[in-house]
C-alpha positions as CSV (number, residue, x, y, z in Angstrom):
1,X,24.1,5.0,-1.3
2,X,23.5,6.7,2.0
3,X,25.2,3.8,3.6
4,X,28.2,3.9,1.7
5,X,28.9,7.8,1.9
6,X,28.1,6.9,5.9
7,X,31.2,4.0,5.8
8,X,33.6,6.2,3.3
9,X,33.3,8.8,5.8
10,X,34.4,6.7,8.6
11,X,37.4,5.3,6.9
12,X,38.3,8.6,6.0
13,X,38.5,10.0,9.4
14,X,40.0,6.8,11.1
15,X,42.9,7.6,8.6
16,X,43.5,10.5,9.6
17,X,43.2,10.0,13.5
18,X,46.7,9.6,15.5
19,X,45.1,6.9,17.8
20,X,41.9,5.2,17.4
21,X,39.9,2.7,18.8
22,X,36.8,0.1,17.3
23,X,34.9,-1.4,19.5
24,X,31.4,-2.8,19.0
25,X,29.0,-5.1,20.7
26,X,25.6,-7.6,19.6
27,X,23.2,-8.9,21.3
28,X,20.5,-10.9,19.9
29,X,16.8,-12.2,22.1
30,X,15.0,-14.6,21.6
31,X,10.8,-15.6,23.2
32,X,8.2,-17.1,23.0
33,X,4.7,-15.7,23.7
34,X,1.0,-16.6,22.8
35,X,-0.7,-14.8,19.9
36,X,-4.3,-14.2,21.7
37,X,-5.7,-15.5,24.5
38,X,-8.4,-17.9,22.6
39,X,-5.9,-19.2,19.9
40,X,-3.4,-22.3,21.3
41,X,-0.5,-21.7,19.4
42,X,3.0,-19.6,20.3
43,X,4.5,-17.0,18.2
44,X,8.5,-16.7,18.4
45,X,10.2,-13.3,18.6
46,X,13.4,-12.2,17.7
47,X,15.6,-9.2,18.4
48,X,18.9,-8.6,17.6
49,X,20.8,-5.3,18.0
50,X,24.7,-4.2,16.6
51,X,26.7,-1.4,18.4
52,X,29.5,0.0,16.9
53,X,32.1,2.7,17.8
54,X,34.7,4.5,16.7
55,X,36.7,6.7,18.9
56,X,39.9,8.4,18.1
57,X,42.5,11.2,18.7
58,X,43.0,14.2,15.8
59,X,45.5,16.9,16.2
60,X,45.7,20.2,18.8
61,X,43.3,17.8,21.3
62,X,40.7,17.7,19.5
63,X,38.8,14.0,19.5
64,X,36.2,12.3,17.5
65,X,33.7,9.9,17.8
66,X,31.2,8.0,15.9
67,X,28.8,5.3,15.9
68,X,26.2,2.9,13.8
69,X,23.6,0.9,15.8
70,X,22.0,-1.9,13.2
71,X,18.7,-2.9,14.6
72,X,16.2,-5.9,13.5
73,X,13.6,-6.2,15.2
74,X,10.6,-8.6,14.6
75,X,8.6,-7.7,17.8
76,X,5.6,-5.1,16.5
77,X,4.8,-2.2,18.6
78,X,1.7,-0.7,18.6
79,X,0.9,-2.9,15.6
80,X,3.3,-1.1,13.1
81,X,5.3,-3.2,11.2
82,X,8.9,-5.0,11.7
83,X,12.3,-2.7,11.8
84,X,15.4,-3.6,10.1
85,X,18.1,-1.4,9.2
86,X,20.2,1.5,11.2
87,X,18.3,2.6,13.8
88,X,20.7,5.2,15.0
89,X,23.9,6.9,14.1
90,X,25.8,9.8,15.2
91,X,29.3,11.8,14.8
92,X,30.6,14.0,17.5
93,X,33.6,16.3,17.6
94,X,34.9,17.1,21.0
95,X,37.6,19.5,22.7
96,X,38.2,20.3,26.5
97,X,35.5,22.6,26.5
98,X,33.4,22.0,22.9
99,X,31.1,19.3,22.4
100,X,29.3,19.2,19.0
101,X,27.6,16.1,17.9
102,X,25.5,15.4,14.8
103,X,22.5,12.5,14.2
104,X,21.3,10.8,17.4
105,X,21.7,11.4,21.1
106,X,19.7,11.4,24.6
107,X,18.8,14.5,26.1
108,X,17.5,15.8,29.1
109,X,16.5,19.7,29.5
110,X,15.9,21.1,32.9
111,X,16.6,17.3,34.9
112,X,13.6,16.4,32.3
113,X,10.9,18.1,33.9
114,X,10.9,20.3,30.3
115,X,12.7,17.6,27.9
116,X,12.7,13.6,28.9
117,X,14.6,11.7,25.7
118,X,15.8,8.3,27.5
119,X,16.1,5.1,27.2
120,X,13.7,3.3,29.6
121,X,14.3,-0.3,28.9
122,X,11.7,-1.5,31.5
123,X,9.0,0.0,29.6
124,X,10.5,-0.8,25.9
125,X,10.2,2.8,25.4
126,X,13.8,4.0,23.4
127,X,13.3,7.9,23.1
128,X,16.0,10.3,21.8
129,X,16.5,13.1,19.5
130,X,17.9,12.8,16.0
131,X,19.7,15.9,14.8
132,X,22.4,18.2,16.5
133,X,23.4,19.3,20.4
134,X,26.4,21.5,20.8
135,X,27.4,21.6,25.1
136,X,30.2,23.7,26.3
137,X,31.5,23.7,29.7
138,X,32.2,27.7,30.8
139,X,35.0,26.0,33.7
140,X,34.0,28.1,36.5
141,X,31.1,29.6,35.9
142,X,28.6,27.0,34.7
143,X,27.6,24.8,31.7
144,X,25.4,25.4,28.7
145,X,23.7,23.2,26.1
146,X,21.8,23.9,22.9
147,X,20.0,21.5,20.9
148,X,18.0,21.0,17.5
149,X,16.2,18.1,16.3
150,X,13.1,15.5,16.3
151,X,11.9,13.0,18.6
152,X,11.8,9.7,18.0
153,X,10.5,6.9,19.9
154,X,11.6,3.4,19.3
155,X,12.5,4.1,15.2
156,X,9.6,6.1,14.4
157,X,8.8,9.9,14.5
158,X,6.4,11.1,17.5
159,X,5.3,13.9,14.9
160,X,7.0,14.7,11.8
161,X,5.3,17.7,12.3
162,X,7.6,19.2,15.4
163,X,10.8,20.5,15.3
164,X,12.2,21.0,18.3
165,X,14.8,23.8,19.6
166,X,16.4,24.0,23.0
167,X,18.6,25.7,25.0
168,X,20.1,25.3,28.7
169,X,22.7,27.2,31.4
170,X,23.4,26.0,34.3
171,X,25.3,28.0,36.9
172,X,27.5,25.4,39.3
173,X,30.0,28.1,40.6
174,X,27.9,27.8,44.1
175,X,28.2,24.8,46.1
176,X,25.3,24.2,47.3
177,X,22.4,25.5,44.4
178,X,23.3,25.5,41.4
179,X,20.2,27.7,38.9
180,X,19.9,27.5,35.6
181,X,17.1,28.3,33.0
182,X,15.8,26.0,30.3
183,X,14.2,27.6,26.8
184,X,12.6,24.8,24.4
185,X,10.5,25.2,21.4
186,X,8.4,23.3,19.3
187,X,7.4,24.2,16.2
188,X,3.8,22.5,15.3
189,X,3.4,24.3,11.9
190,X,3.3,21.2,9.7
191,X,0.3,20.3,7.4
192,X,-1.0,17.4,9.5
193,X,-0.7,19.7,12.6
194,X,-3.4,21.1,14.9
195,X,-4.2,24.3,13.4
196,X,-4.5,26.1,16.6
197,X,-1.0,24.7,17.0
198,X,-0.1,26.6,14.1
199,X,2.1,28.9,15.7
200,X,5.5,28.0,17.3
């Protein structure tokens, strides 16, 4: 069901866009490796991973853009079990100086020193944030991003526990420093948190 109000959606809005564009990409891996060290036998692994995109123009400048990323994945991780299905998906709204965007995205807060959501394929570790950023570029004065949502790492929740909140401005007027301050929360008061975590 979720899948099908997801695709109506889509249609719905490329209908109604003046010029769009679908685009999309697969890639599918495939390796061998041993099960354990005393056993003589190979396992095969297999990975395959579907990008698509739709990008268009509406009216009075104002563009959208949205995406589905299907994801089957028989390599385990951390010994959970296999992933199939959509592993990410997003919709974003933009203007000349309004971003808002809705479901997943990367994110960085404060050059990640406070926030660190990436994609670091050497180390097979896929981190983002699913839920909503809104950015907004001030022209001359600076940039400033806010953000909502919960970390995941490579399909799975870190802690379904944590929301998190953020917030960022950045001053780039000046040519040569440009400051900014960086606010995130997290909010540990779930049932399987710490309890001296209990307070945001």
């Amino acid at each position: 069901m979720r899948r099908s109000l997801i695709t109506l959606a889509l249609a719905v809005l490329a209908g109604n866009t003046l010029a769009w564009d679908l685009s999309g990409n697969n890639q599918a891996t495939t390796w061998i490796s041993q099960a354990n060290s005393g056993n003589n036998y190979d396992v095969l692994h297999y990975k395959e991973a579907c990008d698509l995109r739709l990008a268009g123009s509406l009216k009075d400048g104002l563009k959208l853009e949205a995406g589905l990323k299907f994801l089957y994945d028989q390599e385990t991780w951390d010994d959970d079990p296999l992933f199939s299905g959509f592993s990410k998906r997003y919709l974003q709204l933009k203007t000349d100086m309004l971003t808002a965007r809705i479901g997943t995205y990367y994110a960085t807060l404060g050059r990640g020193l406070a926030l660190n959501c990436a994609n670091e394929q050497a180390a097979k570790i896929d981190r983002y944030l699913d839920g909503a950023m809104v950015s907004a570029s001030l022209e001359n004065l600076g940039d400033a991003r806010l953000l909502l949502g919960r970390i995941k790492e490579n399909t799975r929740e870190l802690d379904t526990s944590k929301t998190y909140l953020g917030t960022e401005l950045k001053f780039t007027r000046l040519s040569s420093i440009i400051p900014g301050l960086v606010y995130l929360r997290a909010n540990a008061a779930g049932p399987g948190a710490d309890p001296s975590l209990g307070q945001p």
